[in-house]
C-alpha positions in Angstrom: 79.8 109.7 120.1 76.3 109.9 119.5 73.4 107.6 120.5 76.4 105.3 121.4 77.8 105.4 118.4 81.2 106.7 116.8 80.4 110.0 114.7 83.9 111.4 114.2 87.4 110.4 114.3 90.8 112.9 114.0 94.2 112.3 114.2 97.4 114.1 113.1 100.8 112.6 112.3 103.8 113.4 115.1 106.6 111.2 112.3 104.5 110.4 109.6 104.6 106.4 108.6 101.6 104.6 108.1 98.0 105.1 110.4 96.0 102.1 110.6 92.2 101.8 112.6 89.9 99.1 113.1 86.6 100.8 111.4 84.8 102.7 114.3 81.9 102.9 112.7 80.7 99.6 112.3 81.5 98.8 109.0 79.3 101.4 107.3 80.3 104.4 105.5 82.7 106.9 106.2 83.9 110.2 104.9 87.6 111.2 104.6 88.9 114.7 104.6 91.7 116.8 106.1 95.3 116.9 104.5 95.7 113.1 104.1 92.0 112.0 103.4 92.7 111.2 99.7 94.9 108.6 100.8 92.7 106.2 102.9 91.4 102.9 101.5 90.0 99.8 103.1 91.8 96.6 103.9 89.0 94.6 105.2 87.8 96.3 108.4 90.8 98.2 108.7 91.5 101.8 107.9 94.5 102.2 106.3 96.5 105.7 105.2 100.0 107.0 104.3 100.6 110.2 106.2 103.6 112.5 106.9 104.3 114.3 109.5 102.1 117.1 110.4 99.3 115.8 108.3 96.0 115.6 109.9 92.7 113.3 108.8 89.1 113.6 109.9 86.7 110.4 109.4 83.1 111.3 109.7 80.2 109.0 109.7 77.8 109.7 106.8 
């Protein structure tokens, strides 16, 4: 956090299956990257991505 605000968000996949979060960074843009990051889209305020297990994903604030 920075300033009170969310600046970066990781997570890695113990089983894979879907990972779903409620947009930290209130509802501006975001950057994707890490092993899953081309496979996040937005479904409303929800971050949505399909990951297997192992794979890792990094959302930054831009």
């Amino acid at each position: 956090m920075k300033a009170g605000k969310v600046v970066e968000v990781r997570a890695t996949s113990e089983k894979g299956g879907d990972f779903r979060l409620e947009n930290p960074f209130s509802g501006e843009a975001y950057r994707a990257s890490g092993i899953a990051g081309g496979k996040v889209r937005n479904i409303g305020l929800i971050i949505e991505a399909d990951m297997r297990p192992g794979e890792q994903i990094r959302l930054t604030a831009r």
